[in-house]
C-alpha positions in Angstrom: 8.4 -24.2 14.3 10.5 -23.3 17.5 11.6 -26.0 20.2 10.3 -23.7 22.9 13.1 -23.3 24.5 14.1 -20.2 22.6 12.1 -16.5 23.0 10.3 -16.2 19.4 9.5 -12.9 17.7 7.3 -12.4 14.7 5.3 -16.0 15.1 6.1 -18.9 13.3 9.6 -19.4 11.9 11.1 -17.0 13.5 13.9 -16.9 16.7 15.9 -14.1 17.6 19.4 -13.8 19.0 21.8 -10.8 19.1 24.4 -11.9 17.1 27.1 -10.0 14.7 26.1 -9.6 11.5 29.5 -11.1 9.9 29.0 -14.0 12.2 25.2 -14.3 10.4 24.4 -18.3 9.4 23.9 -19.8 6.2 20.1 -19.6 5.6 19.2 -17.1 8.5 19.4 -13.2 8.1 20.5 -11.0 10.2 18.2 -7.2 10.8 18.5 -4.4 13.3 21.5 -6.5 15.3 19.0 -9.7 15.6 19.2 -13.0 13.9 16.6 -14.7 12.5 17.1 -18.8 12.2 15.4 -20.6 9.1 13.2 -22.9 11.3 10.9 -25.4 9.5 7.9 -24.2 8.3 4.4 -25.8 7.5 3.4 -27.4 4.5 1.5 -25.1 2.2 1.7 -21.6 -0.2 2.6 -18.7 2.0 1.1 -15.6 0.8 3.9 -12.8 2.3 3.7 -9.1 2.1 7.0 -7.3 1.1 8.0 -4.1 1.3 6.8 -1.5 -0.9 9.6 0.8 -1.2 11.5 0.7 2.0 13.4 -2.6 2.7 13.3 -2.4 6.7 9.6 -2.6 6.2 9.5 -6.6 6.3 8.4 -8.1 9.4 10.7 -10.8 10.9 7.7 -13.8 10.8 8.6 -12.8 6.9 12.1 -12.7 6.4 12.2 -16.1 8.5 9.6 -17.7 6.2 11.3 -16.6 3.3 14.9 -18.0 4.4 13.0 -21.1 5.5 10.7 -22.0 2.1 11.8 -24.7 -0.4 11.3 -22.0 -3.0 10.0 -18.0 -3.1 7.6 -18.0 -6.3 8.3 -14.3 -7.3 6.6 -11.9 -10.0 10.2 -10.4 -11.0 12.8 -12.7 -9.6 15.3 -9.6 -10.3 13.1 -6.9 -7.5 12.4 -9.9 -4.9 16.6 -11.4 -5.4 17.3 -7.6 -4.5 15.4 -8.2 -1.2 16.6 -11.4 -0.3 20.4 -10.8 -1.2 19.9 -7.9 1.8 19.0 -10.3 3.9 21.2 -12.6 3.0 18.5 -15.2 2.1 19.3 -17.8 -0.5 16.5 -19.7 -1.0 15.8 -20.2 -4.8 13.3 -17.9 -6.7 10.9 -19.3 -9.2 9.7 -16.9 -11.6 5.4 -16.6 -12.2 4.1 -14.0 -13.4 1.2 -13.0 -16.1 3.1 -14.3 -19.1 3.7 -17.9 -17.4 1.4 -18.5 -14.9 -1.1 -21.2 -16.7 2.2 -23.1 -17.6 3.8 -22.6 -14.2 0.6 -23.0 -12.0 0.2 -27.2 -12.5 4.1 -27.8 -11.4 3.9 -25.2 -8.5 0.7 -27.0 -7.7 2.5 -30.2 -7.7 5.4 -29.4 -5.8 2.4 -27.8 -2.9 1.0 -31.5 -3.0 3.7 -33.4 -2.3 4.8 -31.2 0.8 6.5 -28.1 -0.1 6.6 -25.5 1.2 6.4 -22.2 -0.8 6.4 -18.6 -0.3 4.6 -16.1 -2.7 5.4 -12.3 -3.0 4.8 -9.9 -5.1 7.1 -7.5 -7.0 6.4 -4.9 -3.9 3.3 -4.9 -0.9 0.7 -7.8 -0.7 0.4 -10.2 -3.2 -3.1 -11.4 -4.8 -3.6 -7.1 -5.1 -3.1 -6.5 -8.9 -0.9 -10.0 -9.5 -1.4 -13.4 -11.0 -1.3 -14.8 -7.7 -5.0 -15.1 -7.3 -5.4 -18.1 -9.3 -2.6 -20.0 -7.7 -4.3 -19.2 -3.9 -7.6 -20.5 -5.3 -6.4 -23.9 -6.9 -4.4 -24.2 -4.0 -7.2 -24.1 -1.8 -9.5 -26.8 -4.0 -6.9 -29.6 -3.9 -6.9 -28.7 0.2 -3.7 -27.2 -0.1 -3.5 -24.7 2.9 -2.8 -21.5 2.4 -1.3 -19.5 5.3 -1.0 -15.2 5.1 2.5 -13.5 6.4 1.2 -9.9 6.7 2.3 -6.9 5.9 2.8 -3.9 4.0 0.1 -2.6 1.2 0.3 0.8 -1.1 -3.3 1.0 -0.5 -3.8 1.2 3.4 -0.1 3.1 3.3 -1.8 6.1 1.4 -5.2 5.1 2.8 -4.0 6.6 6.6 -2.1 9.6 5.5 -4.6 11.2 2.9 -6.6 13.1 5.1 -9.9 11.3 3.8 -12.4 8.8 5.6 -10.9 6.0 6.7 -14.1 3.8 8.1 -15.5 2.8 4.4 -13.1 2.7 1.1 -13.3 0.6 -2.2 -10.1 -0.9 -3.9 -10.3 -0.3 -7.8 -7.1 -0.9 -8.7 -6.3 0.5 -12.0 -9.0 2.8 -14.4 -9.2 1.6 -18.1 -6.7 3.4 -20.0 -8.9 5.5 -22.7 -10.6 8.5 -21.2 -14.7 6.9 -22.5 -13.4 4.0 -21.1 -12.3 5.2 -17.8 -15.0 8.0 -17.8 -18.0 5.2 -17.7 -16.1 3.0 -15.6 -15.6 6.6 -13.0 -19.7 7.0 -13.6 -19.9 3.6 -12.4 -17.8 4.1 -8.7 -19.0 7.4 -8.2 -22.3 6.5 -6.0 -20.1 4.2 -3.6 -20.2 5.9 -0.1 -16.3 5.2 0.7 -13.0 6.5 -0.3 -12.2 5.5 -3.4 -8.6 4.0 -4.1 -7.2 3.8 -7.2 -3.3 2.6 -8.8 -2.5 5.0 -11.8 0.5 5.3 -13.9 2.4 8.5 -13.9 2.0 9.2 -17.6 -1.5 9.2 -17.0 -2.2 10.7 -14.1 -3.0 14.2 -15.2 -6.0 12.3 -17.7 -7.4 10.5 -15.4 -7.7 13.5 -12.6 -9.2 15.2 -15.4 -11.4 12.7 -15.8 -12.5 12.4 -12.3 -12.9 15.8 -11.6 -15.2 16.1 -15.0 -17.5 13.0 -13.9 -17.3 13.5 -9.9 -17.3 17.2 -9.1 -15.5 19.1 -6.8 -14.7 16.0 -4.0 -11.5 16.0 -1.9 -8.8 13.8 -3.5 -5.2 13.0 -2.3 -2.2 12.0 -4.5 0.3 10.0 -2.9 3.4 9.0 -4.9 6.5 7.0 -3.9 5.3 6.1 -0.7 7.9 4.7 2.1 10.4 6.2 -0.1 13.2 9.1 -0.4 10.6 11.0 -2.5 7.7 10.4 -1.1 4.9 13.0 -1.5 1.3 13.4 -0.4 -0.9 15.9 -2.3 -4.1 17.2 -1.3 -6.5 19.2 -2.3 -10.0 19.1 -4.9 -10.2 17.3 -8.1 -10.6 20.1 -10.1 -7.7 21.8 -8.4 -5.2 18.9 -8.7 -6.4 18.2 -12.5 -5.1 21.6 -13.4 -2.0 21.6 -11.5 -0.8 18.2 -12.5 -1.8 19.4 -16.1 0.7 22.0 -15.8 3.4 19.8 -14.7 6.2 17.6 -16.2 5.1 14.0 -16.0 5.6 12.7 -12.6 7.7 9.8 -11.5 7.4 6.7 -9.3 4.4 4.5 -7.9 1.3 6.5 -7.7 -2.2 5.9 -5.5 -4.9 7.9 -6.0 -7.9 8.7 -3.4 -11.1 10.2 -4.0 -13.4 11.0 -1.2 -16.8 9.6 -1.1 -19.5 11.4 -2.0 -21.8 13.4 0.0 -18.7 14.2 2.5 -19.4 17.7 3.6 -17.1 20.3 3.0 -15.8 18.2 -0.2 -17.4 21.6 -2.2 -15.6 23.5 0.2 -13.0 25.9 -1.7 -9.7 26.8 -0.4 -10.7 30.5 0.1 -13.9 29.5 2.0 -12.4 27.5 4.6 -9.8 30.3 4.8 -12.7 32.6 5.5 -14.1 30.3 8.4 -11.1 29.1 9.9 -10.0 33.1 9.9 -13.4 34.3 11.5 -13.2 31.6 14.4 -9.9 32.6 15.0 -10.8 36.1 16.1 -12.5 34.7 19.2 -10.5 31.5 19.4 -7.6 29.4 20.2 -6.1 27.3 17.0 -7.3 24.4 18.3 -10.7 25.4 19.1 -10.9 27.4 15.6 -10.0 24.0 13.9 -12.3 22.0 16.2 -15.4 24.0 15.3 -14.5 24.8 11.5 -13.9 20.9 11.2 -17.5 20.1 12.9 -19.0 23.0 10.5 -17.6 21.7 7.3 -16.8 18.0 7.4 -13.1 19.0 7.0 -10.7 16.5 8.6 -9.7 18.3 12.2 -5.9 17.5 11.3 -6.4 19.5 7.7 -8.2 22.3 9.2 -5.6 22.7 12.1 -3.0 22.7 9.8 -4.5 25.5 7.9 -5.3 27.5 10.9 -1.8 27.3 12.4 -0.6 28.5 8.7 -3.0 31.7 8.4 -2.3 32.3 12.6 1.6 32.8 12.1 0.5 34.6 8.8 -1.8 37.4 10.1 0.9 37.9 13.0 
């Protein structure tokens, strides 16, 4: 905690100072010409968010509680040593993961309870979403432990904002069961939900599992967004049935993958590529661009930012 009579940034943990980075010290970090002290923390597991791809996106509340923790309990003490040797954070890294964790939970436990004070991450995003770290939050939490969240960034609401699809309802389902009956029953199961579905999917089998989705769902919107916050990053749209085939045809893509479906009964989600062509290209013989993606977007459910998009590619076309 601060003294007060320092400005703070970031909440708890964390004072700023211009400062060089060589003259950076020991236990602090220095980011986008600031320094970051390690002030005490409170007692208790610290659930923080890392970043998913792109180091600078770390919050400073996180870096400081990181530099300031006893110990950082990591999934891969190799990804999270990466992160804090760029922040030149040294705080030791104790390694829990799937493999360990019921032999590692009672002495992390017993270090919580006698007053440490311990940060969790995950390998990459928000731990607790597809980790062991779950268990550890909830055991922490029955011997009164307190638990305190550093938020941050998450591969879900990352791809959630840029995939075009509704935003207002969506349903986490981490990832599919790997064999297609499996997966297929499982897809049976989420398909009556009325919000985007999310989904983690490994690249090897992504092309099976769009397949799958487009043979159980239908024609529904879907987005594919791969590497996201990073150099590659892509974000493809379009219907299941579309993407199924085109991914089919492709070598086996790389990288972290999330998957959205859109929810069903969404209008427009039927709505083929050369039908909303047709639309957009009849309003815009009487309209602006704007106004012809407007009243296209009302008429078909489309997003407005898809359909104006479209309508600025077929305007410059027809010119």
């Amino acid at each position: 905690m601060g003294d007060g009579k320092r400005p703070s940034l970031g909440g708890e943990g964390a004072i700023v100072a211009p400062i060089a980075p060589e003259k950076a010290p020991q236990g602090g970090f220095t980011a986008f010409g600031l320094r970051a002290e390690a002030e005490p923390i409170r007692r208790g597991l610290h659930v923080v968010a890392t970043p998913i791809g792109n180091l600078g996106d770390i919050s400073f509340r996180a870096l400081a509680t990181l530099a300031a923790a006893d110990a950082v309990i990591a999934e891969d003490t190799r990804v999270t040593k990466t992160l804090l040797a760029h922040y030149g954070i040294a705080t030791p890294l104790v390694a829990y993961h799937e493999h360990n964790a019921a032999v590692m939970r009672p002495h992390l436990l017993a270090r919580l309870a006698s007053g440490a004070a311990l940060a969790l991450v995950s390998d990459a995003g928000t731990p607790l979403i597809s980790d062991p770290g779950f268990k550890l939050v909830t055991e922490a939490l029955a011997q009164k432990i307190e638990v305190i969240s550093v938020p941050g960034a998450s591969a879900v609401l990352a791809a959630l904002v840029v995939a075009g699809l509704p935003t207002d309802r969506f349903f986490f389902e981490g990832f599919l069961p790997p064999k297609s009956g499996p997966r297929r029953q499982r897809i049976a199961e989420l398909a009556p939900i009325p919000g985007t579905l999310v989904f983690f999917e490994s690249p090897r089998r992504l092309a099976e599992t769009l397949t799958d989705l487009a043979a159980v769902l239908g024609p529904r919107e879907a987005a594919i967004a791969r590497e996201l916050t990073k150099y590659f990053e892509t974000v493809r749209r379009g219907l299941l049935p579309d993407l199924a085939a085109a991914i089919a045809d492709e070598a086996t893509p790389k990288g972290e993958i999330v998957l959205l479906v859109a929810p069903p009964g969404a209008e427009g989600q039927g709505e083929s590529r050369e039908e909303l062509d047709a639309k957009i290209g009849r309003a815009l013989e009487t309209l602006s661009v704007k106004d012809a993606a407007a009243v296209v977007s009302a008429e078909t459910g489309q997003p407005r930012r898809k359909v104006y998009a479209r309508a600025i590619e077929l305007s410059a076309r027809d010119r």
